[in-house]
C-alpha positions as CSV (number, residue, x, y, z in Angstrom):
1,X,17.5,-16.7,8.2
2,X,18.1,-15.6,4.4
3,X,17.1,-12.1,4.1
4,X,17.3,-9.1,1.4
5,X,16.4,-6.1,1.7
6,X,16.2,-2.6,-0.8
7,X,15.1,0.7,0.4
8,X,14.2,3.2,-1.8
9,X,13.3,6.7,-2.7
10,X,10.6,7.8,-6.0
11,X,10.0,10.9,-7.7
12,X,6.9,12.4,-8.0
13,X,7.2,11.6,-12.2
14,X,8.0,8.3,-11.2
15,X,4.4,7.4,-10.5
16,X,3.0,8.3,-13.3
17,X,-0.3,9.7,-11.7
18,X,-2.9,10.0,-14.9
19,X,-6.3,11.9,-15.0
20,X,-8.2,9.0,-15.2
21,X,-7.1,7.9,-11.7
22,X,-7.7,10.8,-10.1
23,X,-11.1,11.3,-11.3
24,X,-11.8,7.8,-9.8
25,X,-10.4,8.3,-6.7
26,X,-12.1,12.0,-6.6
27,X,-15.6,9.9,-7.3
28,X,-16.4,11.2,-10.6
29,X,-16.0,7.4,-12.2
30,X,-15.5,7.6,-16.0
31,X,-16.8,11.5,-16.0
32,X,-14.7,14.3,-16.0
33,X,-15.1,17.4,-13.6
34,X,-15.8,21.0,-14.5
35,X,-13.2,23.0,-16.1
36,X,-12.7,24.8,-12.9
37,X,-12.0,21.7,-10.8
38,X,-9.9,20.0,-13.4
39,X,-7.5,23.6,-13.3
40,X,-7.3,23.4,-9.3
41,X,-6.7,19.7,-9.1
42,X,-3.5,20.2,-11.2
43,X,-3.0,22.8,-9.8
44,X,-2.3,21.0,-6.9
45,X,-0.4,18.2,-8.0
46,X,2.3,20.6,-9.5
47,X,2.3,21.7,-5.9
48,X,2.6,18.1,-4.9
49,X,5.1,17.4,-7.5
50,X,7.2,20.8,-5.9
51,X,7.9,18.6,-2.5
52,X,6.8,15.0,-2.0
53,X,9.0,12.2,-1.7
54,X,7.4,8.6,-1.9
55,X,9.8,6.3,-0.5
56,X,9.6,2.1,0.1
57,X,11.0,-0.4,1.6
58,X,11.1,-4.6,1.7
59,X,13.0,-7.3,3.3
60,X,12.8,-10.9,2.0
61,X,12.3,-12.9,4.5
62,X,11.7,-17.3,5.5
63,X,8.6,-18.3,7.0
64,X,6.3,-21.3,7.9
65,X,3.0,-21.2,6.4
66,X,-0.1,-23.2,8.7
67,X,-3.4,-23.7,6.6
68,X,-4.6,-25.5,10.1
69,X,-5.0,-22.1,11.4
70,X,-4.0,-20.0,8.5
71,X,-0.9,-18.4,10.2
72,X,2.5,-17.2,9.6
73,X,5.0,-18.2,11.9
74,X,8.4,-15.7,11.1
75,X,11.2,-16.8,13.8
76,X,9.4,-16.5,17.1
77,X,6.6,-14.6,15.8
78,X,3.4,-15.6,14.2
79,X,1.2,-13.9,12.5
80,X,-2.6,-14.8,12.2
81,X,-3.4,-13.9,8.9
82,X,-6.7,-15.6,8.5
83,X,-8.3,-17.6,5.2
84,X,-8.1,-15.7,2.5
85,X,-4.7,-14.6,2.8
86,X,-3.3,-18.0,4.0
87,X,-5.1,-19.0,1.0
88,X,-3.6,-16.7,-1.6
89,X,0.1,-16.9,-0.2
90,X,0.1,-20.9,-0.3
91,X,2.6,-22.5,-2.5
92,X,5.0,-19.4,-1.2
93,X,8.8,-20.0,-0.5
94,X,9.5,-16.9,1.1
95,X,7.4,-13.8,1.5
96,X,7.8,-9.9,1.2
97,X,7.4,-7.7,3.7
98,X,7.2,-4.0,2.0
99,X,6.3,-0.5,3.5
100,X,5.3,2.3,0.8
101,X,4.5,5.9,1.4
102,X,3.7,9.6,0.2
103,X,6.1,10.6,2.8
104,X,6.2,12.9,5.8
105,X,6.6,16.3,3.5
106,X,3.1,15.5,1.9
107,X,1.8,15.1,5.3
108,X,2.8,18.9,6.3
109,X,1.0,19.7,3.3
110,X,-2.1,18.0,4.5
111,X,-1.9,19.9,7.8
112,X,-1.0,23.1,6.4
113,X,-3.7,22.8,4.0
114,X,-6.5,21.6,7.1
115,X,-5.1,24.9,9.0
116,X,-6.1,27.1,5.9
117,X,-9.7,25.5,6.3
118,X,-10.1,25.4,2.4
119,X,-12.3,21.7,2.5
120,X,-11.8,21.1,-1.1
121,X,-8.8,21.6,-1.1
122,X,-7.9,19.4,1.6
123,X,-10.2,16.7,0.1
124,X,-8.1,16.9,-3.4
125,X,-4.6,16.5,-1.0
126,X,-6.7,13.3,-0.2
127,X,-7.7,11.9,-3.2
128,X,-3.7,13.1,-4.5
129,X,-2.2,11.2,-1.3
130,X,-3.9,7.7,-1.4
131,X,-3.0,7.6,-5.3
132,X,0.9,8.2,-4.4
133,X,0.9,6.0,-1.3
134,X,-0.9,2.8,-3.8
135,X,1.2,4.0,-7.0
136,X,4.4,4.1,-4.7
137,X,3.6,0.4,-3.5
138,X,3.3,-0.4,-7.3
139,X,7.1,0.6,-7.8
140,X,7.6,-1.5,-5.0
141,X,6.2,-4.8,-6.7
142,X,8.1,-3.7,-9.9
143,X,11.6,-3.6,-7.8
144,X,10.7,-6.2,-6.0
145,X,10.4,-8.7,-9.1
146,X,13.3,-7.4,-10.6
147,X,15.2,-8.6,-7.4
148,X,12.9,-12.1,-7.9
149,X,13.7,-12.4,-11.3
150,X,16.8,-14.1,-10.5
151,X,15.6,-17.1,-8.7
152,X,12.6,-17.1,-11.2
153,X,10.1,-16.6,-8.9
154,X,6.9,-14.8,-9.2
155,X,4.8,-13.2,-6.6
156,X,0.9,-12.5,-5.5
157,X,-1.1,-9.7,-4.8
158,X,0.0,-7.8,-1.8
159,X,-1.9,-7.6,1.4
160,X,-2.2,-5.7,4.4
161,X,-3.0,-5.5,7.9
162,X,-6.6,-4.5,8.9
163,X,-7.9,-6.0,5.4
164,X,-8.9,-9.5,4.8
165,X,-9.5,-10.8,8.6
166,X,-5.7,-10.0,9.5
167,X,-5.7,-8.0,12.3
168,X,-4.0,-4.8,12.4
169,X,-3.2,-5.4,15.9
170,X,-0.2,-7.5,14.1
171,X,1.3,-4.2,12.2
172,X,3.8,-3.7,15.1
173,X,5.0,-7.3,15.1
174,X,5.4,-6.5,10.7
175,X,7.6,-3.4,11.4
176,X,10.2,-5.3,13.7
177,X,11.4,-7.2,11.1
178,X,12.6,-4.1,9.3
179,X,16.0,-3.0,10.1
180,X,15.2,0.1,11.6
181,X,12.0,1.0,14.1
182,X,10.4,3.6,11.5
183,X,10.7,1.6,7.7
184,X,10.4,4.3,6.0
185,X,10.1,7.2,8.3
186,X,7.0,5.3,9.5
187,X,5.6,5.9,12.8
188,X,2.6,4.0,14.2
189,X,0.1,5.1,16.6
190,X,-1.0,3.2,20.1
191,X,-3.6,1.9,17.9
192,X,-1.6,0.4,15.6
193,X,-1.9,3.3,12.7
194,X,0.2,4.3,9.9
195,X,1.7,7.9,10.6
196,X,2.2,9.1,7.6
197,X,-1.5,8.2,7.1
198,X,-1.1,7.8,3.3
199,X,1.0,4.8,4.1
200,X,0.7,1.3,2.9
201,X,2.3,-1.8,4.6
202,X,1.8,-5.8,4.5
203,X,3.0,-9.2,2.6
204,X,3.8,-10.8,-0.3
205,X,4.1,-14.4,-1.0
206,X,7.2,-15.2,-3.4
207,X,7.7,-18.7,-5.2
208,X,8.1,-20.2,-8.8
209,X,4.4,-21.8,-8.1
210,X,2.2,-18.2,-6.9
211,X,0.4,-16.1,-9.0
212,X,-1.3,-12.5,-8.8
213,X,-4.6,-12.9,-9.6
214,X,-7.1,-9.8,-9.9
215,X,-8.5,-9.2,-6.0
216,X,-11.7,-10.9,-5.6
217,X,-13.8,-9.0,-3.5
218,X,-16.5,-11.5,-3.3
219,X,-14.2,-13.3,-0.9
220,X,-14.2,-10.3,1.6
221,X,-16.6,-9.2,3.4
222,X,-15.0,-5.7,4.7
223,X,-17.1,-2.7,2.4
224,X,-14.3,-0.3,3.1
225,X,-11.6,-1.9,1.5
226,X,-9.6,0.1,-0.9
227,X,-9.2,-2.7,-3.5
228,X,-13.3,-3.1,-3.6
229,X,-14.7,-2.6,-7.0
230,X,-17.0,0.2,-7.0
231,X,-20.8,-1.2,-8.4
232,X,-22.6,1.7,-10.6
233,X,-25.3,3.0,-8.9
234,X,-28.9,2.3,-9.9
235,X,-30.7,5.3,-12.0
C-alpha cells in the first residue's frame, strides 16, 4: 500500500485570521461590534497569537470505493461513509486522510479562561478556536496539493466524521491509519470525540478526474453542520 505522509506545525500569522471572519463566527454577520468588543476581541487574539500552535497532519493512502453501499474499504477496514460523500469522492484514485488542530496550548487557555468564569470571554476563545482549527485545515489542503501537484491530481472538499451520514463511530478506525495513536497530539474520547475539541479530522478524495465544488447544503439534512450557510433572518 502506497502511502505519504507530512506532518506539520503553523504559526499563528500563518492563518491569516481577518475581522470579517471573526465577526461571522461571533454572529454579528456583515455588522461590526461595538468599539469595546472589537478592543477585547483582539485583545485576545494577541493573547492567542502569544501561545498557540496549530499543527496537521495527512497520509495518502489506496482504497476501494463501493457506490452499492457507498463505503470505503482501506485494507481490512471499511468505512461506511454514506451517499453524499461516496458521491463526492467518486472518480478518486487515492484519498487523504488529514487531522488539523488549534492545539493542546489553546485548550489550557480555554480552561483557564472557563476557571476565571468571565463568559464572554470564554465565548470569544470559542469563536477564536473554531476559526484556527478550520483555517489550520485550510493550510492542510494547500500542502496537501502542493504534494498532488506532481501526479497532477486535484482534490474535493474535505469531509468529516459525524457530518453527512458518516458516522463518527468510524473516527477511531480514521486515526489508526496514522502512524502514531494521537495524529496530532489528538486524543479521542469513549465517544469518539476530538480532544483538543477545536479539532478537525476526515477525507479527501484525490484524482486527475475530482473536483471541489462549493458544499451544497441542500444535500444534508444535519442543521448543525459547520459548513451550513447561515439564511438572514426575516425582519
Amino acid at each position: 500500500m502506497n502511502i505519504t505522509h507530512l506532518e506539520s506545525k503553523l504559526t499563528f500569522e500563518q492563518l491569516n485570521i481577518t475581522d470579517s471572519e471573526l465577526n461571522e463566527t461571533m454572529g454579528y454577520g456583515t455588522s461590526l461590534p461595538d468599539e469595546n468588543v472589537y478592543a477585547e476581541m483582539h485583545d485576545m487574539l494577541r493573547q492567542v497569537a502569544k501561545m498557540v500552535v496549530p499543527r496537521f497532519e495527512f497520509i495518502l493512502i489506496e482504497g476501494l470505493l463501493n457506490r452499492e453501499d457507498n463505503s470505503l474499504q482501506v485494507g481490512q477496514t471499511v468505512f461506511h461513509l454514506g451517499r453524499i460523500i461516496a458521491n463526492q469522492l467518486q472518480g478518486a484514485v487515492q484519498y487523504a486522510f488529514f487531522t488539523a488542530t488549534a492545539g493542546t496550548e489553546f485548550e489550557s487557555l480555554q480552561h483557564s479562561l472557563k476557571d476565571e468564569g468571565d463568559l464572554v470571554k470564554c465565548y470569544m476563545a470559542d469563536c477564536i478556536g473554531s476559526i484556527i482549527a478550520e483555517k489550520t485545515a485550510d493550510c492542510m489542503e494547500l500542502a496537501l496539493q502542493e504534494v498532488i501537484n506532481d501526479y497532477g491530481w486535484k482534490h474535493t472538499n474535505r469531509f468529516s466524521p459525524g457530518y453527512c451520514g458518516w458516522h463518527v463511530s468510524e473516527q477511531p478506525s480514521l486515526f489508526h491509519f496514522f502512524p502514531t495513536p494521537y495524529p496530532c497530539g489528538i486524543h479521542l474520547t469513549n465517544s469518539c470525540l476530538m480532544v483538543p475539541i477545536k479539532s478537525v479530522s476526515g477525507i479527501i478524495g484525490l484524482g486527475p478526474d475530482v473536483r471541489k465544488l462549493e458544499y451544497s447544503c441542500g444535500l444534508c439534512s444535519y442543521e448543525q453542520c459547520y459548513k451550513r450557510k447561515r439564511k438572514p433572518t426575516a425582519k
